[in-house]
C-alpha positions in Angstrom: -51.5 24.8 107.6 -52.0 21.2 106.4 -51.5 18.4 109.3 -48.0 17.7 108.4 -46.8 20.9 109.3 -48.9 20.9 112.3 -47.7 18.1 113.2 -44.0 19.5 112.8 -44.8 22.2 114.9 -45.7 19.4 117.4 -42.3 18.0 117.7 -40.8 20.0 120.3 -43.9 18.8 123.0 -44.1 15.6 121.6 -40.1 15.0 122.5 -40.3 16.2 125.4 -42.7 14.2 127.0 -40.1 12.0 126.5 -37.8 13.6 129.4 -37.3 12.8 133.0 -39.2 16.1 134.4 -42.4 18.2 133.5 -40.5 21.1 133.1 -39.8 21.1 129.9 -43.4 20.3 128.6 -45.0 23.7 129.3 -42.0 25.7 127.4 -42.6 22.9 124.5 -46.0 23.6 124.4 -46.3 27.2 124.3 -43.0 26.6 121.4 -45.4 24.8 119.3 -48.9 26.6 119.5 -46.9 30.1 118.8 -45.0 27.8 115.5 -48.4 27.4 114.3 -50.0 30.9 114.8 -46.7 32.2 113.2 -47.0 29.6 110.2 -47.3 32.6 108.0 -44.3 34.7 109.0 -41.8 31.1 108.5 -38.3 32.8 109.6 -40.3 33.4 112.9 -41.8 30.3 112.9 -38.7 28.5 112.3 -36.7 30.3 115.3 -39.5 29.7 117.5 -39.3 25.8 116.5 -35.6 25.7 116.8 -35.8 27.3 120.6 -38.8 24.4 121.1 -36.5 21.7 119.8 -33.6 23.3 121.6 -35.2 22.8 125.2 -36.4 19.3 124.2 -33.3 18.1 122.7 -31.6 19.1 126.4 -34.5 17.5 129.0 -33.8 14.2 126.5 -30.3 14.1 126.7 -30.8 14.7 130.5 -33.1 11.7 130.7 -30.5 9.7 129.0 -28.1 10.5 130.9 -29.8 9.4 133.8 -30.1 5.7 132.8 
């Protein structure tokens, strides 16, 4: 993988330290490392990225709403 992929893979974790609460930086985390290991399988990659940008998409629009 080359770093712009990795760094792809990053985006779930990197938006959600964005949110109000911790809890969805673990689940963003664990999203991302298991988008990189399966870089080589990309339908599973990509699901496991969607889920990741899934649960950071929601703790951002929670933070939002709380301003």
């Amino acid at each position: 993988m080359n770093v712009l992929q990795i760094s792809i893979a990053a985006m779930p974790f990197l938006l959600s330290l964005v949110s109000r609460s911790s809890k969805a930086i673990v689940p963003c985390l664990v999203v991302g490392i298991f988008t990189v290991l399966l870089g080589d399988a990309p339908p599973r990659a990509a699901m496991a990225w969607c889920i990741g940008i899934l649960i950071a998409a929601v703790a951002v629009r929670e933070r939002l709403r709380a301003i």
